[in-house]
C-alpha positions in Angstrom: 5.0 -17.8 17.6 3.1 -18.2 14.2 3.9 -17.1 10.8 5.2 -14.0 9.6 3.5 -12.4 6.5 4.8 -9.0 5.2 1.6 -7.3 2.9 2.6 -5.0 0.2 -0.2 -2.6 -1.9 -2.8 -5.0 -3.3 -2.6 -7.7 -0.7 -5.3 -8.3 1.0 -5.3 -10.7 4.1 -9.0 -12.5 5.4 -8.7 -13.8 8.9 -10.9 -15.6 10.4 -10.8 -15.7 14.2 -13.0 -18.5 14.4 -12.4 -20.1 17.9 -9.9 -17.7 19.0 -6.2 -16.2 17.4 -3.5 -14.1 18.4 -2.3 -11.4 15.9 -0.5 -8.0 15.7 0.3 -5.9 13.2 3.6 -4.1 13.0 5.8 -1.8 9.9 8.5 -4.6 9.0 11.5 -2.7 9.0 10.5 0.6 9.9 9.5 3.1 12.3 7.0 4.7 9.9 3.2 4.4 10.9 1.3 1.9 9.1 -1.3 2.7 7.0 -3.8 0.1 6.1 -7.7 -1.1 6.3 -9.1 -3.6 8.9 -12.4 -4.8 8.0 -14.6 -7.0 10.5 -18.1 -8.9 9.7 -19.6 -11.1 11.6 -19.7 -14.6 10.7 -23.0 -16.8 10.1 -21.7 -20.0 11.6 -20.0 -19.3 14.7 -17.2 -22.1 16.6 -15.5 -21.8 12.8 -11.7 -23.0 12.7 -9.5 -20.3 12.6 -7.6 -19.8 9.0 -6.4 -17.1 7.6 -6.3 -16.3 3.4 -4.5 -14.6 1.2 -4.9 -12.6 -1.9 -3.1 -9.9 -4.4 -5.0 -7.4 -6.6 -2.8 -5.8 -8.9 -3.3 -1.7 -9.8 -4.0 -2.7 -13.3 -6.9 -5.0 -12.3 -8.6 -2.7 -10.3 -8.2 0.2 -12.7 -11.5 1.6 -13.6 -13.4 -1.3 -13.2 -14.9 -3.2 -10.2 -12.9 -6.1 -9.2 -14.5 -8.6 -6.8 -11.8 -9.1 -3.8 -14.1 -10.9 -0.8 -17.2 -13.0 -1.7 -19.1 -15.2 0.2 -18.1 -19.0 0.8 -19.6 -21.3 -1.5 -20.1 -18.4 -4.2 -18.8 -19.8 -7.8 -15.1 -18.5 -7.7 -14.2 -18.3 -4.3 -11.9 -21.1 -3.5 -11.2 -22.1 0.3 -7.6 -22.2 0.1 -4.6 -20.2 1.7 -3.6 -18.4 -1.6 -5.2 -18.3 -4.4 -6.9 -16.1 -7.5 -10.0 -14.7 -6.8 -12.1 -13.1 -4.5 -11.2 -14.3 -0.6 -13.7 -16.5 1.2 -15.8 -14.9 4.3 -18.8 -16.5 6.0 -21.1 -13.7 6.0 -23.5 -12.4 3.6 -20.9 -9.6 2.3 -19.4 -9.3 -1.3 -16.6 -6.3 -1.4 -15.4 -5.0 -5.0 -12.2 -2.2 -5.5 -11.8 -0.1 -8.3 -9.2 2.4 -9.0 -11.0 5.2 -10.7 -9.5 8.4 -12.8 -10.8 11.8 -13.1 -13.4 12.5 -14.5 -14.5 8.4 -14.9 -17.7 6.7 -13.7 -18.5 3.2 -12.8 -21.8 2.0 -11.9 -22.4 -1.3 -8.8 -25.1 -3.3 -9.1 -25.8 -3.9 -5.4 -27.5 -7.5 -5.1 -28.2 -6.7 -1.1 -30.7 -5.0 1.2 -27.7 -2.4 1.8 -23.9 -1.2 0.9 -21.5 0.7 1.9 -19.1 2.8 0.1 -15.2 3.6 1.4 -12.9 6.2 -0.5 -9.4 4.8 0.8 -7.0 7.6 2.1 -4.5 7.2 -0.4 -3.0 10.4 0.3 -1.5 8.9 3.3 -2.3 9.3 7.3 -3.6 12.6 8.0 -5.8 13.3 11.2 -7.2 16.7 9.7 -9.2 17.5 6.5 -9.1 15.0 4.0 -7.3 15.6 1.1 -7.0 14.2 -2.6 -9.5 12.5 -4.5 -13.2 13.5 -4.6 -16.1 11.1 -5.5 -19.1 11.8 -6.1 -22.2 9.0 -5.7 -26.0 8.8 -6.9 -27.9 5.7 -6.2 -30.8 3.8 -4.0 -32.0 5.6 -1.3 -28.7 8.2 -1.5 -29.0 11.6 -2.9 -26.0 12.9 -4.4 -23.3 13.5 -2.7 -19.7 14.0 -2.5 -16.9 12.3 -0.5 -13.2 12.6 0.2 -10.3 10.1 0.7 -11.4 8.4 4.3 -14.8 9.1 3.8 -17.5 6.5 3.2 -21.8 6.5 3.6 -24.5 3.6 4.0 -26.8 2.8 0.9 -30.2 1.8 1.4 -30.5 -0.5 -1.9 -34.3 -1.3 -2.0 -34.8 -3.0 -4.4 -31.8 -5.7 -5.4 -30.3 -5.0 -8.7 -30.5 -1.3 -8.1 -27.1 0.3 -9.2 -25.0 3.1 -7.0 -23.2 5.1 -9.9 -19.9 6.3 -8.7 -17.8 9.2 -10.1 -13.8 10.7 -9.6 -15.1 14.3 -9.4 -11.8 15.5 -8.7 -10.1 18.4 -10.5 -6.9 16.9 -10.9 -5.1 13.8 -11.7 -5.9 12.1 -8.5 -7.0 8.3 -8.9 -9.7 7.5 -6.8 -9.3 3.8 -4.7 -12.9 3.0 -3.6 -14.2 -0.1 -2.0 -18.1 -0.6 -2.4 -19.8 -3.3 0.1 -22.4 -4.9 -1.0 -24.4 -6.3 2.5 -27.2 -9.1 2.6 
């Protein structure tokens, strides 16, 4: 049996399966669903040792403005150690930033890749039919404009690095908008 690690909002925990784990995920103390994200990438370097990291963004960081929450190993800022500040360490070509946006706000991403991805988290809670609360809507590289909903998310061809995705809380409402933007090598 390993360690036990309860995650609240804002943590965010980086595994790395390196030569083999053994995990599961369970609600601590209750028979509710849990609601979260797993993210996967592949690593560069493969046979790593297996470690795991952990990190906590607070709502007030992330509100409307990027905040850098997994970077690349060796990157300035990204420290190799079980907790720490900053972004988490991952061995791929892949920097992820969070923002919590309000209506009617914009942000713009600089994406420094050949590609991203964008994710509006479902914030609304689980739901298996039509998404519901917040509304973004996204212009950038290679995307025309379009509109997403909590759960949704779309590939962005960058072409040319530097190129910004500009991303708006088009909502008519109060809802806050959590999105995640991937920026890929």
């Amino acid at each position: 049996m390993g360690n036990l690690e309860i995650l609240k909002r804002g943590d965010l925990q980086m595994t790395s399966a390196g030569t083999g784990i053994s995990h599961s995920e369970k609600c601590h103390g209750s028979k509710e669903p849990v609601h979260f994200l797993q993210i996967w990438s592949f690593p560069k370097t493969s046979r790593l040792e297996p470690k795991y990291f952990t990190r906590h963004f607070t709502d007030d960081e992330k509100r409307g403005g990027w905040v850098k929450i997994v970077a690349p190993v060796g990157e300035k800022g990204v420290e190799l150690v079980r907790e720490a500040q900053g972004p988490a360490p991952v061995h791929s070509d892949l920097t992820l930033y969070a923002t919590l946006l309000g209506t009617g706000k914009t942000l713009e991403r600089p994406l420094q890749g050949k590609k991203g991805y964008i994710h509006v988290i479902q914030t609304s809670g689980y739901n298996p039919l039509k998404s519901q609360g917040a509304t973004v809507r996204i212009r950038g590289p290679g995307t025309e404009q379009m509109e997403l909903k909590e759960g949704d998310g779309a590939y962005i061809f960058v072409g040319e690095k530097g190129n910004a995705l500009t991303v708006e809380n088009a909502g008519d409402g109060n809802e806050t908008a959590e999105v995640l933007v991937f920026d890929l090598d």
